[in-house]
C-alpha positions as CSV (number, residue, x, y, z in Angstrom):
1,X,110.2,-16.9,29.6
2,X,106.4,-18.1,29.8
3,X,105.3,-19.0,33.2
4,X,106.2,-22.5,34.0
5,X,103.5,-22.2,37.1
6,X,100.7,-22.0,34.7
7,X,99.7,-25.2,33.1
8,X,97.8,-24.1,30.4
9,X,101.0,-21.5,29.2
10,X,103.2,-24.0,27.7
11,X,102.5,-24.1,23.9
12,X,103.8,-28.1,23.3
13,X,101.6,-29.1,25.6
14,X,104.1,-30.6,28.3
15,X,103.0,-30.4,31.8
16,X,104.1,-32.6,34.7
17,X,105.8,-31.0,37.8
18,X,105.1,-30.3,41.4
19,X,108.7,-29.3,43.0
20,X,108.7,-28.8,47.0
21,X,111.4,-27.3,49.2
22,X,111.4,-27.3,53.1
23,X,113.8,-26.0,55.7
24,X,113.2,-26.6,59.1
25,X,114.9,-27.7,62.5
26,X,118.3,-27.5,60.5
27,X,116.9,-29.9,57.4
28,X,115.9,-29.0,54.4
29,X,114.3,-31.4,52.0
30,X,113.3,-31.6,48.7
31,X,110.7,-33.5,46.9
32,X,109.5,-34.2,43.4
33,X,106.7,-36.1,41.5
34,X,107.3,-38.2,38.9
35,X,104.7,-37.5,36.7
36,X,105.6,-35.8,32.8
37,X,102.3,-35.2,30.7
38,X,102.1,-34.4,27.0
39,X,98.3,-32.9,26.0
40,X,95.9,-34.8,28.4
41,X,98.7,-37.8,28.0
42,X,101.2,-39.2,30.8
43,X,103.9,-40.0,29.0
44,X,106.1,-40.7,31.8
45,X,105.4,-41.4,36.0
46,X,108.7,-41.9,37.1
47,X,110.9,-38.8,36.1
48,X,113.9,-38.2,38.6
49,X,113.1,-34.3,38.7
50,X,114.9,-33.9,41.9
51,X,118.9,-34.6,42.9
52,X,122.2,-34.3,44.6
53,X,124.6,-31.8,42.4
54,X,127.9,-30.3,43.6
55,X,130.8,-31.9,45.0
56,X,130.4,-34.5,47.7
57,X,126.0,-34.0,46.8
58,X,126.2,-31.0,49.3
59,X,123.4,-28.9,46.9
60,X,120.0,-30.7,46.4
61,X,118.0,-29.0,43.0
62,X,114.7,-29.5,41.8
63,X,113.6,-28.8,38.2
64,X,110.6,-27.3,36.4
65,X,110.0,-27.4,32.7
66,X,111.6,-28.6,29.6
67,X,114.1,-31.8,30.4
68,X,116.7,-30.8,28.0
69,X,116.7,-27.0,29.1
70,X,117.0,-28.2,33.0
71,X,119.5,-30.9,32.3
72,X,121.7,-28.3,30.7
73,X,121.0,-25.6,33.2
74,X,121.8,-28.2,35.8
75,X,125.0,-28.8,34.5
76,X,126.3,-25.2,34.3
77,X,125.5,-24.7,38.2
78,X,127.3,-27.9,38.7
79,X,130.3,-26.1,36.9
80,X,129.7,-22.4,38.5
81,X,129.7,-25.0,42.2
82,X,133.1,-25.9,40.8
83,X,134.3,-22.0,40.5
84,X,132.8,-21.2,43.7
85,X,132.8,-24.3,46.5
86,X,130.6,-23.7,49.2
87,X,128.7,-20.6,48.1
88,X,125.6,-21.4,46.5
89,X,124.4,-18.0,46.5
90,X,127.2,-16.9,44.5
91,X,126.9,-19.8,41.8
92,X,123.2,-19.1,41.2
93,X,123.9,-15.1,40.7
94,X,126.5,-16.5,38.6
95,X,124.2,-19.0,36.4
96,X,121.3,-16.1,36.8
97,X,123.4,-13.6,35.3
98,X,124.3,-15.9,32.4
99,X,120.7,-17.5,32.1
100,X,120.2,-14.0,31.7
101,X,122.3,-12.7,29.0
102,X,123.5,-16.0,27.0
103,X,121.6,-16.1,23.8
104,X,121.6,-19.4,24.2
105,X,120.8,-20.0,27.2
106,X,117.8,-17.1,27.3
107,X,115.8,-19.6,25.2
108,X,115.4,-21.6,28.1
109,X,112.1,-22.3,29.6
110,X,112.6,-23.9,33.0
111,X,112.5,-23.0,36.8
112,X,115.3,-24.1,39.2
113,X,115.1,-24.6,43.4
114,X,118.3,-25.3,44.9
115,X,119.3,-25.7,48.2
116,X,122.6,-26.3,50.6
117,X,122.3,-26.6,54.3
118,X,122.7,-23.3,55.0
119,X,120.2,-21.5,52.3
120,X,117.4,-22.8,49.8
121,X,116.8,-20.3,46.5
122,X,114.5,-20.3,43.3
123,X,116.3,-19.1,39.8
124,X,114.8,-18.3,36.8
125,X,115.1,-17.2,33.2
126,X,114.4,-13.8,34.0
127,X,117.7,-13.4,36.3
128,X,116.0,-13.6,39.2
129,X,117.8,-15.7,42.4
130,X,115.1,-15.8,45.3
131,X,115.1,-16.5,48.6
132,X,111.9,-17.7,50.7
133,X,111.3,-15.6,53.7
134,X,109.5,-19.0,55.2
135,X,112.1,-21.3,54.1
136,X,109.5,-23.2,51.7
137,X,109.8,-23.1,48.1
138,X,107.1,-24.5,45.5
139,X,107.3,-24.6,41.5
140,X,105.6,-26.4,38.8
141,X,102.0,-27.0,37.6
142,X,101.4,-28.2,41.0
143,X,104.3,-26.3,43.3
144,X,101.5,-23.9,44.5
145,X,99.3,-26.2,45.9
146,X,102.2,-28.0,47.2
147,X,103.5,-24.3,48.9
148,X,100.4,-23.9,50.8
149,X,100.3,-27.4,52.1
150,X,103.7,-26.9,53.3
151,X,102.8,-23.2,55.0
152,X,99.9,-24.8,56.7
153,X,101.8,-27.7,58.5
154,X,105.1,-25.4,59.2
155,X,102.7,-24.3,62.1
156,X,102.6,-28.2,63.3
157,X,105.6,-28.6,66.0
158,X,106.3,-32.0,65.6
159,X,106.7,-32.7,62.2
160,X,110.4,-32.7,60.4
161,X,110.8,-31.1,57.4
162,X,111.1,-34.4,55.9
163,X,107.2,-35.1,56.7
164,X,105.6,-31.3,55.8
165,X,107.1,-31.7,52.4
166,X,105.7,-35.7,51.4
167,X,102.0,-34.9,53.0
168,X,102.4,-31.5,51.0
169,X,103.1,-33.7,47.7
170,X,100.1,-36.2,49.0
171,X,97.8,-33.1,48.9
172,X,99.6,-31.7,45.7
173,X,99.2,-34.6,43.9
174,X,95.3,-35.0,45.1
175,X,94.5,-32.0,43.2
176,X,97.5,-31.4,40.5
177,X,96.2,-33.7,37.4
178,X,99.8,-33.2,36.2
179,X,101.4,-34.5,39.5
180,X,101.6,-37.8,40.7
181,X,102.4,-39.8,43.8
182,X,105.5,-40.9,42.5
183,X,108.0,-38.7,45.1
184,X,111.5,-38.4,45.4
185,X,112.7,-36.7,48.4
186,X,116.5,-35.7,49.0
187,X,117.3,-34.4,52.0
188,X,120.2,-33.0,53.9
């Protein structure tokens, strides 16, 4: 799987995503630009890269990467959160190991964050299910610069998780030219 973090790796040319998970106080929150990029082209500023999955919208995901791959990896943790209710952990091992192993589904190039109220993890083609020691999570063209926004204002008491993650997209999207201001924030 090429490295969805570096911008210059992806052979088509598409580029476009700056995915941001926080957990703090009890909240987590996720947050998405909207910007897709083909080449030096915006082709799209209002992609929906971030939503509510699972039953009752109890898992918020994020997505990096090709559309079609992350719709349809989308939709079989929606079906492994149907085998396994409440146990998010499980269902991304689960979609991990197949990710993994599926020829099908090995051609894949896209990066996932996920998060219930209990837990926030990162999957990716290569099988791996991560956990953030920090409880902040950043993928995409842009998801690094958004990460170490996001570690620098965890040390600021009075702001929810809500806040660190749309000033870390601000300051993502200030210096990402594949991310926009176009945010979409989920939280629970």
């Amino acid at each position: 799987m090429q490295n969805l973090t570096n911008a210059g790796a992806d052979p088509i040319g598409w580029h476009g995503t700056t995915i941001l998970c926080v957990r703090r106080d009890g909240k987590v929150t996720m947050a998405g630009d909207g910007q897709v990029s083909m080449g030096q082209t915006i082709v799209k500023g209002n992609a929906r890269k971030v939503r509510r999955i699972g039953a009752g919208g109890t898992v918020i995901s994020g997505f990096a990467g090709a559309t079609a791959d992350a719709f349809t990896l989308l939709e079989r943790l929606e079906s492994k959160l149907e085998r396994y209710p409440n146990q998010l952990e499980r269902a991304c091992v689960e979609l991990a190991k197949d990710w993994r192993t599926d020829r099908y589904l090995r051609r894949l190039e896209a990066l996932m964050a996920v998060a219930d109220k209990d837990r926030s993890f990162t999957l990716t083609g290569n099988g791996d299910v991560l956990e953030p020691e920090d409880g902040v999570i950043g993928i995409g063209s842009g998801g690094n610069y958004a990460l170490a926004a996001a570690r620098a204002l965890m040390s600021v008491p009075d702001l929810s998780a809500e806040e660190i993650a749309r000033r870390s997209m601000k300051i993502a999207s200030d210096i990402c030219v594949y991310t926009n201001g176009n945010i979409i924030i989920e939280s629970i």
